[in-house]
N, C-alpha and C positions, 0 to 999 in steps of 0.2 A: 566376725564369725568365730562359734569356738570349739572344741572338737570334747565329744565325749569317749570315753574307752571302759566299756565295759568288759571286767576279767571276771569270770567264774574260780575259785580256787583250782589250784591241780589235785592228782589223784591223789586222794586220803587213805589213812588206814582206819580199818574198821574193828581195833583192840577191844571188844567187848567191858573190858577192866578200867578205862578211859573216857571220861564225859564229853558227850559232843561238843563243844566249847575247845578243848582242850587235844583234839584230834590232830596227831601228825599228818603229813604227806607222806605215803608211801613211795619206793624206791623208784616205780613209776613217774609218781608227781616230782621227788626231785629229780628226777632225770628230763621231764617234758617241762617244767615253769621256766627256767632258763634258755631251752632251745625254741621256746613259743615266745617268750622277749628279745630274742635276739632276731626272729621273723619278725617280727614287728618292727624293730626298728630299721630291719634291711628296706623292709617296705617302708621307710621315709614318715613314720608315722611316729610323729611328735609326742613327747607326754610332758610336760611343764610340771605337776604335782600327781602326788598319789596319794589314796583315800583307801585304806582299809577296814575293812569287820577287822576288830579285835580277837578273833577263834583263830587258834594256832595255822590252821590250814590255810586260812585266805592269807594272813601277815607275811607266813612263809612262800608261798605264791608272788605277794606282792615286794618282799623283798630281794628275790630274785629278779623283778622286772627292774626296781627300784636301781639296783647294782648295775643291771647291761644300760642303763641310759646317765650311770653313773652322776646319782642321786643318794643321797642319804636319807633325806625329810620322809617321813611318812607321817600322815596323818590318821589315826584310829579315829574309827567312828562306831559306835555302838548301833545305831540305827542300821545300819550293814549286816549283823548279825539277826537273824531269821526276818527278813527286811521286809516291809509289803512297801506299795509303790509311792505312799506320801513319803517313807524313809528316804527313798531314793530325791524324794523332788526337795524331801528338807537338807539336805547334803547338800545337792547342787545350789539352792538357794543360796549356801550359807559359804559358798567358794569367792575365795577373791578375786575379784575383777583383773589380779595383775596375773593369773594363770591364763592363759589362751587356750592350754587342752590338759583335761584331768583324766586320769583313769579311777576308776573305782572298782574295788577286789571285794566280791561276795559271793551267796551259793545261792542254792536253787531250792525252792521255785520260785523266789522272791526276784532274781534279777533275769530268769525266762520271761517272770510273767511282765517284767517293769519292761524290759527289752522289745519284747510283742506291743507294748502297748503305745510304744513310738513309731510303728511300721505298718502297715497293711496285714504283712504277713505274721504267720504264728513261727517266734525263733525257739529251739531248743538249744539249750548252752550245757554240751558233754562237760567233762572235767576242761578247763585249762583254756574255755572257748573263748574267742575275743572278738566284741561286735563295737565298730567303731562308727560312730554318728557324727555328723555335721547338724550345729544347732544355731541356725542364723539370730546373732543377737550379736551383740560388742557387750553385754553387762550380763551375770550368772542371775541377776536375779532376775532377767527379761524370760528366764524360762518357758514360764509355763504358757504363754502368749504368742510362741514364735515358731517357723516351721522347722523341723527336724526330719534330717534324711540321713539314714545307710548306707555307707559308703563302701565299709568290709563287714564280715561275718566271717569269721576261721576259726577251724577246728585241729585241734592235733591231728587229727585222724586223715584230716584231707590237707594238711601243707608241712607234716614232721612224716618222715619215711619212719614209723612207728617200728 
């Protein structure tokens, strides 16, 4: 079994003067990307590797999770940046079999819409959301053949007293 963790960036700032690419986290996002990994791990919830978009916002996100599960490694992936949903499955493809559970750090609409399309339901991922899936396989590349289930869904909004 291996565990997926999907992270939406935290809240960015929207400097007019500054290419999306290159977008900080506002004083919001860093005040919520660490108190939303530090939730996460209270809740028992593993990460073995992390995979980020390369755009300042998602990296910075991801390395604040990076830090509370006291990891260094990060892995940039460009296919993470304005991502549709083969990005998402060529990532996972391409993860090593000695991780047990990944997170991966991207934006939106690209990882609402790749999120929804593992589940029944339609998920919207606010800034900083975290949807974590059980993806029955022993091997990353058994992906795309295997069933996948939801285990959490969280929002700053409903588990950080904002």
């Amino acid at each position: 079994m291996k565990t997926l963790i999907l992270v939406r960036h935290a809240k960015s700032d929207w400097t007019q003067d500054v290419p999306d690419f290159n977008r900080p986290l506002n004083e919001r996002g860093h005040h919520t990307a660490p108190r939303m990994a530090r939730f996460l791990k209270e809740q028992g919830i593993a990460i073995d590797h992390f995979v980020s978009s390369p755009a300042k916002r998602a990296l910075t996100t991801c390395r604040y999770f990076a830090e509370t599960y006291n990891q260094s490694a990060i892995r940039k992936a460009e296919d993470l940046y304005e991502p549709h949903h083969e990005d998402f499955v060529h990532t996972l493809l391409n993860l090593s079999d000695t991780y047990q559970s990944a997170a991966l750090f991207s934006h939106n609409p690209g990882i609402s819409e790749f999120a929804s399309s593992l589940v029944p339901e339609s998920l919207e991922f606010p800034t900083c959301a975290v949807a974590v899936f059980e993806i029955d396989c022993e091997e990353w590349s058994q992906y795309e053949g295997v069933p996948k289930k939801l285990l959490h869904f969280y929002t700053p909004k409903e588990v950080l007293d904002q």
